[in-house]
C-alpha positions as CSV (number, residue, x, y, z in Angstrom):
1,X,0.0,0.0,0.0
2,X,1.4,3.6,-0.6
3,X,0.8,6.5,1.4
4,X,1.4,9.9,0.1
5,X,4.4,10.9,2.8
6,X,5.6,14.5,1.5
7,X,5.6,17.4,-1.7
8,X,8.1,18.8,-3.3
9,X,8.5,22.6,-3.1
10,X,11.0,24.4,-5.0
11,X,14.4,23.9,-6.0
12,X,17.0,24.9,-3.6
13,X,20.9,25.1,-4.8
14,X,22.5,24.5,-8.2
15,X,23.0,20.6,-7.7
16,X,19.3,19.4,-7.5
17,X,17.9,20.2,-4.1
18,X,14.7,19.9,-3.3
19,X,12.8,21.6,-0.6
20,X,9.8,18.8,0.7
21,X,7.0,19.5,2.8
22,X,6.7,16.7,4.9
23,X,3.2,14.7,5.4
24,X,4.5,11.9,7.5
25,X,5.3,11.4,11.0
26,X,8.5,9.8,10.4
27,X,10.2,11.7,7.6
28,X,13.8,10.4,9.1
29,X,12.2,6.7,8.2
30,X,10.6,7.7,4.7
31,X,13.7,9.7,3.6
32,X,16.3,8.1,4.8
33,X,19.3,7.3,2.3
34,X,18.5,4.8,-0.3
35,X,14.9,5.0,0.2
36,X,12.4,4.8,-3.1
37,X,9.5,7.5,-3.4
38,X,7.1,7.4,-5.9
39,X,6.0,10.6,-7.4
40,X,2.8,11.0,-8.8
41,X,4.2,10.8,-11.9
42,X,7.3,9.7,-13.3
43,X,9.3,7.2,-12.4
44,X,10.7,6.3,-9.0
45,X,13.1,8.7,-6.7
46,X,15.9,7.1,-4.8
47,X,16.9,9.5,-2.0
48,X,20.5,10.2,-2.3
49,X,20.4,13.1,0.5
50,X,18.3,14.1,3.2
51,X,19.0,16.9,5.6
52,X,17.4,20.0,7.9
53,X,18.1,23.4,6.2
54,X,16.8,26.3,8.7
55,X,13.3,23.8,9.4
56,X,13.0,23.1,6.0
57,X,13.9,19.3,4.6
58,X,16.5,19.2,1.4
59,X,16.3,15.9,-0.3
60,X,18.6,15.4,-3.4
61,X,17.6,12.3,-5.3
62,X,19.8,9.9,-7.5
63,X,19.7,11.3,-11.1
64,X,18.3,14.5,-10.3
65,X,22.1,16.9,-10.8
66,X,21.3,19.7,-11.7
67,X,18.4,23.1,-10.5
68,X,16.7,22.3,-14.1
69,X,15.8,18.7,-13.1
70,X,14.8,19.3,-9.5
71,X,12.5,22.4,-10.8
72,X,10.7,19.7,-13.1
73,X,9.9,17.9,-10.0
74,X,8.2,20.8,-8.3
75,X,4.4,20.5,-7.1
76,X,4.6,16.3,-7.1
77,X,3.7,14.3,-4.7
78,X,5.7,11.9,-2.7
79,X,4.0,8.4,-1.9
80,X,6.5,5.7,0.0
81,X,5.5,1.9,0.0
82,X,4.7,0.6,3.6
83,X,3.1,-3.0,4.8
84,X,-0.3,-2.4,5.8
C-alpha cells in the first residue's frame, strides 16, 4: 500500500535540491538514504540526500544533478511503499 508521505517545493541550490513539505510522521524513516518514493508521476526517486536546512527538509535524489531537473519535479507528490 502507498501513502502519500511529502511534496516537493522548490528547488533549492544549483545541484538538484529539493525543498519537501513533509506529510508523515517519520520523515527520518521515509527519507532516509536509499529510500524509493514514488511521485505522482514519473518514475521512482531514490533518495540520495536528506537533511534540515533552517526547518525546511533538502532531499537530493539519485539522477536528479542539476536546479533544471529538481524544478521539473516541483508540485509532485511523494507516496513511499509501507506493509499495511
Amino acid at each position: 500500500m502507498r501513502v502519500v508521505v511529502g511534496r516537493i517545493g522548490k528547488a533549492h541550490g544549483i545541484r538538484g535540491d529539493v525543498t519537501v513539505e513533509v506529510r508523515t510522521d517519520e520523515p527520518e524513516r521515509r527519507f532516509a538514504v536509499g529510500s524509493t518514493l514514488f511521485p505522482q508521476h514519473g518514475a521512482p526517486l531514490v533518495v540520495d540526500d536528506a537533511r534540515d536546512h533552517s526547518g525546511t527538509l533538502l532531499v537530493r535524489f539519485r539522477g536528479i544533478d542539476d536546479r533544471t531537473a529538481a524544478e521539473g519535479l516541483r508540485g509532485s507528490l511523494l507516496e513511499a511503499e509501507i506493509d499495511p
